[in-house]
C-alpha positions as CSV (number, residue, x, y, z in Angstrom):
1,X,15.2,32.5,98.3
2,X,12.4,35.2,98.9
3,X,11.5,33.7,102.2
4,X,9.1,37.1,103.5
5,X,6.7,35.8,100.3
6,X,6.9,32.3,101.5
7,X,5.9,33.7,105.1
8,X,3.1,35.8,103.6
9,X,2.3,32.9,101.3
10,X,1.6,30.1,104.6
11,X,-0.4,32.9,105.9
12,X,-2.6,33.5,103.1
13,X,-4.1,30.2,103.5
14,X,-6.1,31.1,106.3
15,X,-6.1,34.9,105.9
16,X,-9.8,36.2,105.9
17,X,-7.8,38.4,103.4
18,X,-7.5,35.9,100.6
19,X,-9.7,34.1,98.2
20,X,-11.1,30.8,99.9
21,X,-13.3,29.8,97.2
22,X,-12.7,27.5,94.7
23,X,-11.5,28.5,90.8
24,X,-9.9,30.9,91.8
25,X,-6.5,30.7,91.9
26,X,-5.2,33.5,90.1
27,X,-7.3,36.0,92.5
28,X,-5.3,34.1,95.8
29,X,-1.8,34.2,94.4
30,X,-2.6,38.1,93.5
31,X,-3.9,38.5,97.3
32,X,-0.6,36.9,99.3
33,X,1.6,38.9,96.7
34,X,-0.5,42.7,97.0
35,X,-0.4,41.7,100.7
36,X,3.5,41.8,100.4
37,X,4.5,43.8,97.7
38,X,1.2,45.9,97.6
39,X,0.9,47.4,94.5
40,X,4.0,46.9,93.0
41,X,3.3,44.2,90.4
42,X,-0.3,45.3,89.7
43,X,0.4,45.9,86.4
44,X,1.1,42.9,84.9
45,X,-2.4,40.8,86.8
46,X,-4.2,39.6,84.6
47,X,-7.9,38.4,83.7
48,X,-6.3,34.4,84.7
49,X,-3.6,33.1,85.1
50,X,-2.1,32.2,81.6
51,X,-2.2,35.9,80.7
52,X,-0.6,36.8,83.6
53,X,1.8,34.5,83.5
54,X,2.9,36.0,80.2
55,X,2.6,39.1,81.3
56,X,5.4,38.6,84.5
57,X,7.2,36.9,82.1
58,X,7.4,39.7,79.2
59,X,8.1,42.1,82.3
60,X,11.9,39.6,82.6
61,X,10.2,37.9,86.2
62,X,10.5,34.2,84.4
63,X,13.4,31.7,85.2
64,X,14.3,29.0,82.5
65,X,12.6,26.0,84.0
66,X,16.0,23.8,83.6
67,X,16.9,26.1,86.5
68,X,14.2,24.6,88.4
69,X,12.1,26.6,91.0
70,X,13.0,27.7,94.5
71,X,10.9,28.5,97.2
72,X,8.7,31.4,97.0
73,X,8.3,31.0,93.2
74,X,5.3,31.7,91.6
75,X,4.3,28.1,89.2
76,X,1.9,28.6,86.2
77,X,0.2,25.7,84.3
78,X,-0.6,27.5,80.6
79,X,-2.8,24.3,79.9
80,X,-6.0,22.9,81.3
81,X,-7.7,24.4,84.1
82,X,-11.3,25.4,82.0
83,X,-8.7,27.4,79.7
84,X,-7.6,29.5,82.2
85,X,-4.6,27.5,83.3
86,X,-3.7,27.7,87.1
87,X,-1.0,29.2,89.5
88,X,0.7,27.6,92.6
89,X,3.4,29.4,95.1
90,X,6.2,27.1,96.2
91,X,7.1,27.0,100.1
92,X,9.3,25.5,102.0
93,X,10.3,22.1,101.0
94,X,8.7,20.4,97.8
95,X,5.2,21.9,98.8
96,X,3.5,24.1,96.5
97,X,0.3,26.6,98.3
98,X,-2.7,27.4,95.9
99,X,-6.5,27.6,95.5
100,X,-7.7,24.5,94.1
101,X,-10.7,22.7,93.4
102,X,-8.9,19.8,94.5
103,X,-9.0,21.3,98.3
104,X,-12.7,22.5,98.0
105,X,-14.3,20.8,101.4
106,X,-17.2,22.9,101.3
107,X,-15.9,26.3,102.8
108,X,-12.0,26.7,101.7
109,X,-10.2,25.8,98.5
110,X,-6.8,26.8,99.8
111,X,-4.6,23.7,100.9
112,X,-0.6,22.3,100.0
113,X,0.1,19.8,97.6
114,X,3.6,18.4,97.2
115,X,5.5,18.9,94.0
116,X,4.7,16.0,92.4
117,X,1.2,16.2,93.1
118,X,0.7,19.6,91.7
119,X,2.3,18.3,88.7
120,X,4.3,19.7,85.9
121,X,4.3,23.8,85.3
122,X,5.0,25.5,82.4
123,X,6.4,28.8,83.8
124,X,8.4,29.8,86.8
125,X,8.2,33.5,87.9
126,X,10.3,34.5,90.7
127,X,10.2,37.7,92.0
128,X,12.7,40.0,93.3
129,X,12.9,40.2,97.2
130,X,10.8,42.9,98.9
131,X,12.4,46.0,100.2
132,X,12.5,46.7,103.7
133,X,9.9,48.9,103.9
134,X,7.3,46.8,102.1
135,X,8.4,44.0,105.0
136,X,8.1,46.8,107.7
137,X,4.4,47.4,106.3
138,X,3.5,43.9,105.5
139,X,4.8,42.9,109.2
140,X,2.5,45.8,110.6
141,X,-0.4,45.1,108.7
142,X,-0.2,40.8,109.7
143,X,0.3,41.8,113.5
144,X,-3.2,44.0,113.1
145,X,-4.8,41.1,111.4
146,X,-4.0,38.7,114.1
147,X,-5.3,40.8,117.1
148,X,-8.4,41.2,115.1
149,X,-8.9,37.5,115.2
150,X,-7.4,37.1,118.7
151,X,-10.4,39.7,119.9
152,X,-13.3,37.4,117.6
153,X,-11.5,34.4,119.4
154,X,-12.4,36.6,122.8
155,X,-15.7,37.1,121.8
């Protein structure tokens, strides 16, 4: 269980740092990942989701879905979606985070659905767990981030 990508993942629904607007799913999961692994998987992102889907999976990231997903897994729907198809990140539980019309309010797209209600995937991609040093950086770079909004909050 890649728990550091779940972690990252929870933030990134609230980070100034990620995508809030809607359709744009593939740009948010890219986000909480770079914010963890940085550039490490930069290669394989894609112009949506379907492609990059393929693309983690030709680079031997995919898990047979009779395996099922875990938390921190990275779930792509190759159908629907305008075309595009979408991408959800499982976190703890049966919750999967994403950017989705379905959250749209007005302001933010990012929100939780459960399992069922994100509904069946077509690919699972789990990656391998970040080295130490990427957590070290990531940890950093989060602590700044919250003292920057503590000092807004001040303001």
């Amino acid at each position: 269980m890649n728990e550091p990508l779940s972690t990252a993942c929870k933030q990134g629904l609230s980070s100034p740092q990620t995508e809030s607007l809607p359709h744009y799913c593939q740009r948010w999961a890219r986000q909480v990942v770079q914010s963890l692994y940085a550039a490490q998987f930069d290669a394989h992102w894609r112009e949506n989701a379907i492609q990059t889907g393929f693309a983690l999976a030709n680079a031997g990231l995919s898990v047979p879905l009779t395996q099922g997903s875990t938390v921190a897994d990275l779930l792509y729907k190759l159908r629907g979606s305008g075309g595009a198809g979408h991408v959800g990140i499982r976190i703890d539980g049966n919750r999967v985070a994403e950017n989705s019309s379905v959250h749209w309010d007005g302001h933010d797209a990012r929100g939780i659905r459960t399992m069922k209600e994100f509904g069946h995937f077509d690919l699972i991609i789990r990656l391998p767990l970040p080295t130490a040093q990427q957590i070290a950086v990531w940890t950093i770079k989060t602590n700044k981030e919250r003292a920057r909004l503590a000092e807004r909050a001040d303001v």
